[in-house]
C-alpha positions as CSV (number, residue, x, y, z in Angstrom):
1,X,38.9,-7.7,-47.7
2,X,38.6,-4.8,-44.7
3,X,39.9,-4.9,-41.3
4,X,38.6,-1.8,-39.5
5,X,39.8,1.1,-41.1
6,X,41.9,-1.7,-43.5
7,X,41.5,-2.8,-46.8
8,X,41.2,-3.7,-50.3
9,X,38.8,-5.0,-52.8
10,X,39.2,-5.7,-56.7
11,X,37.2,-3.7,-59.2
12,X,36.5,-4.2,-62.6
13,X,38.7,-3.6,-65.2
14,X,38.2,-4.1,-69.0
15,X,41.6,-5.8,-69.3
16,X,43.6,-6.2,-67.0
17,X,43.1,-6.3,-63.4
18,X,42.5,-3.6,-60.7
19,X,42.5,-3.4,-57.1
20,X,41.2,-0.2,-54.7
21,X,43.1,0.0,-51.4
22,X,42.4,2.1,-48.4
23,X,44.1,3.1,-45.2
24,X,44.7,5.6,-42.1
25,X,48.3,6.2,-43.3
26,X,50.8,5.9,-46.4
27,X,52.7,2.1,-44.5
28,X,49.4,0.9,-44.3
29,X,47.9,1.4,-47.6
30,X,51.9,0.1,-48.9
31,X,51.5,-3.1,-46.9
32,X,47.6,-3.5,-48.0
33,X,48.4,-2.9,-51.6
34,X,51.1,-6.0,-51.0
35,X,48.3,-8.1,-49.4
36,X,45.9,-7.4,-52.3
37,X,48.5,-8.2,-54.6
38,X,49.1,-11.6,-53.3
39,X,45.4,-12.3,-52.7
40,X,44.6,-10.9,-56.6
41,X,47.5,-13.9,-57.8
42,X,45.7,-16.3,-55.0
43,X,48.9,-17.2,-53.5
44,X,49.1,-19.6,-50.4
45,X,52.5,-19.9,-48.4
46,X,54.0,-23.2,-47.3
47,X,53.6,-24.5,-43.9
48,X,57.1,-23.7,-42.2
49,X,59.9,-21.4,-41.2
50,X,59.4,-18.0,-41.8
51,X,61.5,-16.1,-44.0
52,X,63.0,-12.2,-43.2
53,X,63.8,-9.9,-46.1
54,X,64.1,-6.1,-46.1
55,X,64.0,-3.5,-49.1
56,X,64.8,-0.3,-49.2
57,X,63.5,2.0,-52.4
58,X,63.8,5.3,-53.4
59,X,61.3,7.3,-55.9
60,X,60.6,10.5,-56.7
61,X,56.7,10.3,-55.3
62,X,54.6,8.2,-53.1
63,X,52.9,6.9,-56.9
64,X,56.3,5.8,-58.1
65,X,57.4,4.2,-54.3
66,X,54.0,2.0,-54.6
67,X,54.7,1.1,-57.9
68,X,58.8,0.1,-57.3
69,X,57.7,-1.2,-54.1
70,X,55.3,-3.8,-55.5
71,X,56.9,-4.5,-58.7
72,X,60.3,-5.3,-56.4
73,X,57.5,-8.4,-54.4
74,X,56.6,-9.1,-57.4
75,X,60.2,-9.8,-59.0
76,X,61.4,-11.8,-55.8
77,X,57.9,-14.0,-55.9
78,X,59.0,-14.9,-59.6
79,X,62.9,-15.3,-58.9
80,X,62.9,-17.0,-55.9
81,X,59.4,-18.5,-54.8
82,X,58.7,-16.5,-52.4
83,X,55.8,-15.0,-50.8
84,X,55.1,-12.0,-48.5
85,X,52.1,-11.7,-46.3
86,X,53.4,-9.5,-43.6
87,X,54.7,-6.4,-44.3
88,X,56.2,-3.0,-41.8
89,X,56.9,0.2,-44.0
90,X,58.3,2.8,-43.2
91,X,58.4,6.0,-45.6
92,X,60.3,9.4,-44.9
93,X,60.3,11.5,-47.9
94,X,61.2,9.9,-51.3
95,X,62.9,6.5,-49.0
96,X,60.8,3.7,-48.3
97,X,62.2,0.8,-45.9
98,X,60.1,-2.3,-45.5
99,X,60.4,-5.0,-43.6
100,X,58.6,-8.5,-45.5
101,X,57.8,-12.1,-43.7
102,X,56.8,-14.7,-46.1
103,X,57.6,-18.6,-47.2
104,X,58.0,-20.4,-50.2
105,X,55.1,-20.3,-52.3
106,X,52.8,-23.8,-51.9
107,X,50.3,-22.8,-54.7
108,X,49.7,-19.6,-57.1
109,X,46.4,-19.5,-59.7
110,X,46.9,-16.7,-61.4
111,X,49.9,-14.8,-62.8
112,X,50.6,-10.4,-62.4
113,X,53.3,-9.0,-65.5
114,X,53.9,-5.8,-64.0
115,X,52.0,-2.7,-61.7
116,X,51.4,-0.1,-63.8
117,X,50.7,3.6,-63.3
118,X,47.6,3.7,-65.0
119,X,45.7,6.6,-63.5
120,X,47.5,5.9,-60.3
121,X,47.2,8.5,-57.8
122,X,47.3,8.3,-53.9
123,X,44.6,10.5,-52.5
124,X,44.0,11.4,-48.8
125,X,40.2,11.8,-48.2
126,X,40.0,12.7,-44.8
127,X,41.2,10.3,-42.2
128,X,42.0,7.9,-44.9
129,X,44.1,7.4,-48.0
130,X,42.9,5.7,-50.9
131,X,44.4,4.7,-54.5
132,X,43.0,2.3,-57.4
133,X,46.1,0.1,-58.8
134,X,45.6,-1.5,-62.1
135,X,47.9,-5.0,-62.8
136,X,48.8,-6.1,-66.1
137,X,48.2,-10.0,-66.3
């Protein structure tokens, strides 16, 4: 999926599932990581009212805030049955505040365990940042 200088697209993995991502800035490849997520566990959202949440993570790199970051989606689709698909991040430093609209979840096909770090590493190749994200399932 690209929109402009947006994006993500799934690429093989022997295993388990991974996902490459690219943006102009660190928010933006956060909230299309988040997308790709959802669209990787094809997840559609009720019909409805929209639901607010906010999060607020520290880690000790940008790696370790993408990884805590989706992990903590992942955790609230399974505990509560919800589902993101907009997303404003902020990140200063180690902090990253985001800002998530979603609804309950109508229909999900497939399941995610966990984001791993499995040679994750955010790279900035000229106007763009890029990192692969590999999924347990």
């Amino acid at each position: 999926m690209a929109d402009g200088g947006l994006g993500f697209t799934e690429i093989e993995h022997t295993a388990d599932w991974a996902l490459k991502v690219w943006a102009p800035n660190l928010p933006l490849l956060f909230a299309q990581a988040a997308k790709g997520m959802y669209w990787l566990m094809e997840i559609r959202l009720a019909e409805g009212p929209r639901l607010e949440k906010s999060i607020a993570i520290a880690g000790a790199d940008n790696e370790s805030l993408l990884v805590a970051f989706l992990s903590e989606l992942l955790y609230m689709s399974e505990s509560t049955g919800i589902g993101f698909d907009a997303f404003q991040v902020t990140i200063e430093g180690d902090q990253l505040q985001a800002t998530t609209l979603g609804a309950p979840i109508a229909m999900q096909k497939k399941e995610i365990k966990a984001v791993t770090y499995h040679n994750l590493a955010i790279r900035q190749d000229g106007d763009r940042y890029t990192v692969t994200i590999v999924f347990d399932v």
